[in-house]
Every structure is written in C-alpha cells, then in structure tokens.
Backbone bond lengths (Angstrom), bond angles and torsions (degrees), N, CA, C in turn:
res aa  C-N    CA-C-N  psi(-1)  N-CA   C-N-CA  omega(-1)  CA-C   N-CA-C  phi
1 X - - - 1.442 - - 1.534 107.99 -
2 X 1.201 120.40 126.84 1.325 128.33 -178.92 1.696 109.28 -80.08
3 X 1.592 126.01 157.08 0.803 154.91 -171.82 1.828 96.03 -39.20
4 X 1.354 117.44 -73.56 0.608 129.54 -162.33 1.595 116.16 -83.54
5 X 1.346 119.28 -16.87 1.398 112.40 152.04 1.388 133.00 -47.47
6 X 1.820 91.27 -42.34 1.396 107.32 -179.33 1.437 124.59 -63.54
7 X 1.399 100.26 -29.52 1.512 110.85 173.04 1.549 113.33 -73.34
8 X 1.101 112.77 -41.62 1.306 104.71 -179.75 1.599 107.09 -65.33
9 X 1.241 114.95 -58.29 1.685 104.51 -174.30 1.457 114.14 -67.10
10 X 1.589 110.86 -2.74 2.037 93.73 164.57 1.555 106.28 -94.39
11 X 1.419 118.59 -1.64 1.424 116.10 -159.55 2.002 72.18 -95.84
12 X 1.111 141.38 -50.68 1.369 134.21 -146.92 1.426 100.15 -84.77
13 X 1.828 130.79 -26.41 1.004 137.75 -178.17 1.482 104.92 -76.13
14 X 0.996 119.29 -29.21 1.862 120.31 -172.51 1.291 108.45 -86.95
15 X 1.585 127.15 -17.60 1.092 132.14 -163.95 1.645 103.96 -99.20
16 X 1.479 119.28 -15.75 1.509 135.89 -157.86 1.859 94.08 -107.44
17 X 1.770 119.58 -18.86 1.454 93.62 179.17 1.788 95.49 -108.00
18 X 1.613 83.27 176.35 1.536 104.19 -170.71 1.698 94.87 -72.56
19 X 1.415 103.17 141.79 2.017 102.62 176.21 1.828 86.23 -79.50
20 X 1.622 93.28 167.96 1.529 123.28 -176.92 1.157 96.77 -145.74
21 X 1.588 92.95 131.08 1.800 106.89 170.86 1.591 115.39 -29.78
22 X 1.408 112.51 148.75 1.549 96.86 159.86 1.556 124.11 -77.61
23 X 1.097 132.68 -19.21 1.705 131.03 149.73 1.424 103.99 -26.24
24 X 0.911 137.36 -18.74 1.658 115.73 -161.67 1.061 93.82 -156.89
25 X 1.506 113.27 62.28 1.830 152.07 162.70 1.658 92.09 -53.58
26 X 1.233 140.53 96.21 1.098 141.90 149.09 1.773 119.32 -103.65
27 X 1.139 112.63 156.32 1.337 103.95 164.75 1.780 121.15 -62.40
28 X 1.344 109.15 144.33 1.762 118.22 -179.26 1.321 85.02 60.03
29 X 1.361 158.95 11.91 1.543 134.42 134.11 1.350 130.42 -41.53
30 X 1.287 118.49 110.39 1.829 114.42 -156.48 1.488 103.88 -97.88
31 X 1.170 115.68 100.61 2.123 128.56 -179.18 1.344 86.85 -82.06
32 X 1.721 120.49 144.97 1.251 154.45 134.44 1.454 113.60 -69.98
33 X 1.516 130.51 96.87 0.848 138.59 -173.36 1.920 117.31 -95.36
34 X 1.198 86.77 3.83 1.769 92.88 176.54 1.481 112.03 100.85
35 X 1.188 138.27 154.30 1.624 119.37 154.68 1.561 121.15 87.70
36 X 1.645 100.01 -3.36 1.525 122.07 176.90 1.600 93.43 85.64
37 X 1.203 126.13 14.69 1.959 118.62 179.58 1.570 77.29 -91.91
38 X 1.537 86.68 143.64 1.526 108.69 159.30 1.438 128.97 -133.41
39 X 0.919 150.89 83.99 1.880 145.97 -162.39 1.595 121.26 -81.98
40 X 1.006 119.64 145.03 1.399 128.71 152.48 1.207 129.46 -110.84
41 X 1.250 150.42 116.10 1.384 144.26 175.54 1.204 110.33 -51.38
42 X 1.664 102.36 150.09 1.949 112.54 155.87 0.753 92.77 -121.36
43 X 1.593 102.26 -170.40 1.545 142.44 -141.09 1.035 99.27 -154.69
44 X 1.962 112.22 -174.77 1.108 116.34 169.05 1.487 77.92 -136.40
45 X 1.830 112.28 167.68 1.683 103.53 173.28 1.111 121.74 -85.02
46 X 1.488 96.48 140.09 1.447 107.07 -172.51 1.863 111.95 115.43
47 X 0.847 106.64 -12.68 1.405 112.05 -155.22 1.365 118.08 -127.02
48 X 1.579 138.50 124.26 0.900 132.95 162.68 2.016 141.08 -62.62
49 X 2.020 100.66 -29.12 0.831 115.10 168.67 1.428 122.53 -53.70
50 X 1.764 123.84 114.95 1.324 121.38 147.90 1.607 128.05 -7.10
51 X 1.636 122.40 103.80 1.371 93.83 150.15 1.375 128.24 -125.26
52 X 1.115 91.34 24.14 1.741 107.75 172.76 1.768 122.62 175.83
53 X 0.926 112.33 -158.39 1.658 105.44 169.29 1.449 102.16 -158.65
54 X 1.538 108.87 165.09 1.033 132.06 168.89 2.034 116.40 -87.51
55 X 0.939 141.31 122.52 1.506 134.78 156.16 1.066 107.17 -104.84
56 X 1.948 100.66 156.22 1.189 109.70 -163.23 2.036 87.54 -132.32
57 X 1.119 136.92 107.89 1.735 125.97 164.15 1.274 113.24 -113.19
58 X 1.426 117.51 175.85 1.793 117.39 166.95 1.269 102.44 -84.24
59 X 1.428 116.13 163.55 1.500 108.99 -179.41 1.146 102.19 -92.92
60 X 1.383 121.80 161.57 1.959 124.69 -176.60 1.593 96.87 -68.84
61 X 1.357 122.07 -46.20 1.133 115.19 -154.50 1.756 125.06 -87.45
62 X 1.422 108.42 4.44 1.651 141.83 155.12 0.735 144.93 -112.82
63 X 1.769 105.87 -59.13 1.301 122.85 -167.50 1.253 95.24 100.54
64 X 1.238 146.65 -8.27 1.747 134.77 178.18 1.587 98.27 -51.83
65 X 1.640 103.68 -171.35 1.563 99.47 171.44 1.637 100.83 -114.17
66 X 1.345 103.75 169.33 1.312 128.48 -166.14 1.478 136.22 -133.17
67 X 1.175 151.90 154.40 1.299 110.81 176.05 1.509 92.55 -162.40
68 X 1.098 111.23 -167.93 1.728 119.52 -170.33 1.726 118.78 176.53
69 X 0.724 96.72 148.87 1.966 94.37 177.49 1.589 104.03 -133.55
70 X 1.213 98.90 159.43 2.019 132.27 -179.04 1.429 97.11 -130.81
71 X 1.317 97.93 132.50 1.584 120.35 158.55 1.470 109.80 -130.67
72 X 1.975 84.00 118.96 1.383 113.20 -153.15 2.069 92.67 -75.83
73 X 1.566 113.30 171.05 1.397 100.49 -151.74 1.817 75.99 -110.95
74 X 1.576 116.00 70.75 1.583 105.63 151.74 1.354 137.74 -118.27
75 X 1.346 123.87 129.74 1.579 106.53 172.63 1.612 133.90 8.74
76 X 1.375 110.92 -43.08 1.678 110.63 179.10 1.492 126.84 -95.11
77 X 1.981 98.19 8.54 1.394 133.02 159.77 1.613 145.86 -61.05
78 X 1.790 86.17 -36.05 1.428 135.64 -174.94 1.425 99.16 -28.29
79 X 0.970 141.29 -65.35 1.754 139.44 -177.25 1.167 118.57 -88.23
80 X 1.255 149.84 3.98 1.298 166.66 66.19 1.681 109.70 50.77
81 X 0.886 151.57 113.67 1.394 156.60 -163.32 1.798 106.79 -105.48
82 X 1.149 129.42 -174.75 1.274 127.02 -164.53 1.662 144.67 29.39
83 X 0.891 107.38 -163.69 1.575 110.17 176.88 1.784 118.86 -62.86
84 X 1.318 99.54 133.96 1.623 92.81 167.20 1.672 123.38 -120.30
85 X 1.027 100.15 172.96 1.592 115.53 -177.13 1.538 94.81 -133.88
86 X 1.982 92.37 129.00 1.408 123.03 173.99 1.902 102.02 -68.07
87 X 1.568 89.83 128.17 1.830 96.00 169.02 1.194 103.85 -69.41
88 X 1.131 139.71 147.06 1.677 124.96 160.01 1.333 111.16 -114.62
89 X 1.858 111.63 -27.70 1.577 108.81 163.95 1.742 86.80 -154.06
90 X 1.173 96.43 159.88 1.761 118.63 165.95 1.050 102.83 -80.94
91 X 1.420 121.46 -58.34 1.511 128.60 -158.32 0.899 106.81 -142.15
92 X 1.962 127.55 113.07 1.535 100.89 -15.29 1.614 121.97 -57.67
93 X 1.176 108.17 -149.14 1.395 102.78 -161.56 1.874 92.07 -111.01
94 X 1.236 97.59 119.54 1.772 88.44 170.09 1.488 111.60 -144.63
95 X 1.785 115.43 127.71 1.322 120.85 171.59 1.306 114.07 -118.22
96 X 1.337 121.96 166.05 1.302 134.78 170.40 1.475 104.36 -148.98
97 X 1.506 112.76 138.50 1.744 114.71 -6.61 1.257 113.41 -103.80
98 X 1.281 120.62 -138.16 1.468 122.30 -155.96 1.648 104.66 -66.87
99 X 1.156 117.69 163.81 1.553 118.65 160.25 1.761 119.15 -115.85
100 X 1.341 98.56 117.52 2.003 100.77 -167.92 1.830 78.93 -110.99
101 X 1.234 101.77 141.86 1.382 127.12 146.46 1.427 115.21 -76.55
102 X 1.674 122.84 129.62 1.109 125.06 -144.04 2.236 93.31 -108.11
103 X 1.519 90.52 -16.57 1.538 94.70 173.18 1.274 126.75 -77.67
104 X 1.574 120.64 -45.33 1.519 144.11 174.54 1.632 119.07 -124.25
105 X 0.989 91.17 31.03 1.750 95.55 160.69 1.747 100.34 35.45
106 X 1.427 121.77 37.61 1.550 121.97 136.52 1.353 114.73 -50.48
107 X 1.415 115.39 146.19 1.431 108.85 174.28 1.890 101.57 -162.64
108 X 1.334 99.31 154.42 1.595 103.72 174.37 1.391 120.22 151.86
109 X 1.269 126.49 172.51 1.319 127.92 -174.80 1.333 117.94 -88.11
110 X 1.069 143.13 -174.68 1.421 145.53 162.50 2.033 108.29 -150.44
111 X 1.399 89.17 93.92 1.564 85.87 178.93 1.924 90.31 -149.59
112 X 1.453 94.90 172.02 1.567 120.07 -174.67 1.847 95.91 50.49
113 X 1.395 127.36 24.01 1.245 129.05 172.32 1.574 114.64 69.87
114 X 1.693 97.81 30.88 1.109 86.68 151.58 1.468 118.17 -153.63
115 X 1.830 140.83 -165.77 1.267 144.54 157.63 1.312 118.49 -52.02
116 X 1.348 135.79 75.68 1.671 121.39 164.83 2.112 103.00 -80.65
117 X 1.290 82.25 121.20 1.675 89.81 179.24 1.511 104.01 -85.60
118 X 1.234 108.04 142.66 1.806 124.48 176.54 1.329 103.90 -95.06
C-alpha cells in the first residue's frame, strides 16, 4: 500500500467513526477537532498514557486525505524517535507549538481542544 493510499483510507476511516469527548482520551478514540482535523491518540504497549496522536486533514491542494503525527514530549515517550511537542493540557487539548504537515503545507495550532488554522 502506498503512502498515499494509506492516507486516504485513515483520512476516510476517521471520518466514518462517531467523535468522543476528549475526557475519555482512549487509544483509536477519533476527536473532531474542528476544521475537518481529526486525531486519535497513541500509546505505548502496555499503557494507557497518551504519547502522541495521529491527525487526519484534507490537503489544501485537493482535498485528498492527509495525515501526520506529534510525539508529545512525556516520560512514556522516552524511545520514541523525532521531534516532540510539549502537552500543556489533555483536557482540553493543548500543544505547543504549531503542527505543519511537511507534505501539504497543513498548518495550525491545537489548543482549548481544538484546530486554530495559521
């Protein structure tokens, strides 16, 4: 499956479940973040704690789907490779700093639990 298949069937799979409050942050829990962004939390195994999420947007330059992940900068992160983003709250949802998609120049914040686009 190519890159971009994959994107499309997580962008069509996120769009097909029901959103869940963010209180009840589970893993594969699919949040509506406003703005057509949609997230799911990870994990690590074994573990309930957040250590990052998955997003799902349209791209500006189609509308195909798209997606991207943050690995948030906590302790249960620790082996985790790349860049992180500071939690500042779960609930609501607040990161710093911005999150740009490095494929389609998506870009924006995610705080008070939701998409502010830049």
């Amino acid at each position: 499956m190519s890159a971009d298949d994959r994107d499309s069937y997580l962008y069509a799979l996120m769009r097909d479940q029901l959103d869940t409050p963010l209180t009840e942050a589970k893993k594969l829990r699919i949040h509506d973040l406003g703005h057509d962004v949609r997230i799911m939390f990870t994990t690590c195994s074994g573990s309930d704690v957040p250590t990052g999420l998955v997003e799902s947007h349209p791209s500006p330059v189609d509308g195909s789907g798209c997606e991207g992940s943050v690995t948030f900068d906590v302790p249960e992160a620790e082996g985790i490779s790349g860049p992180r983003w500071t939690l500042v709250s779960l609930d609501p949802l607040h990161i710093e700093p911005s999150v740009l998609c490095r494929r389609c120049g998506w870009h924006g914040f995610i705080r008070n639990g939701r998409w502010e686009p830049c």
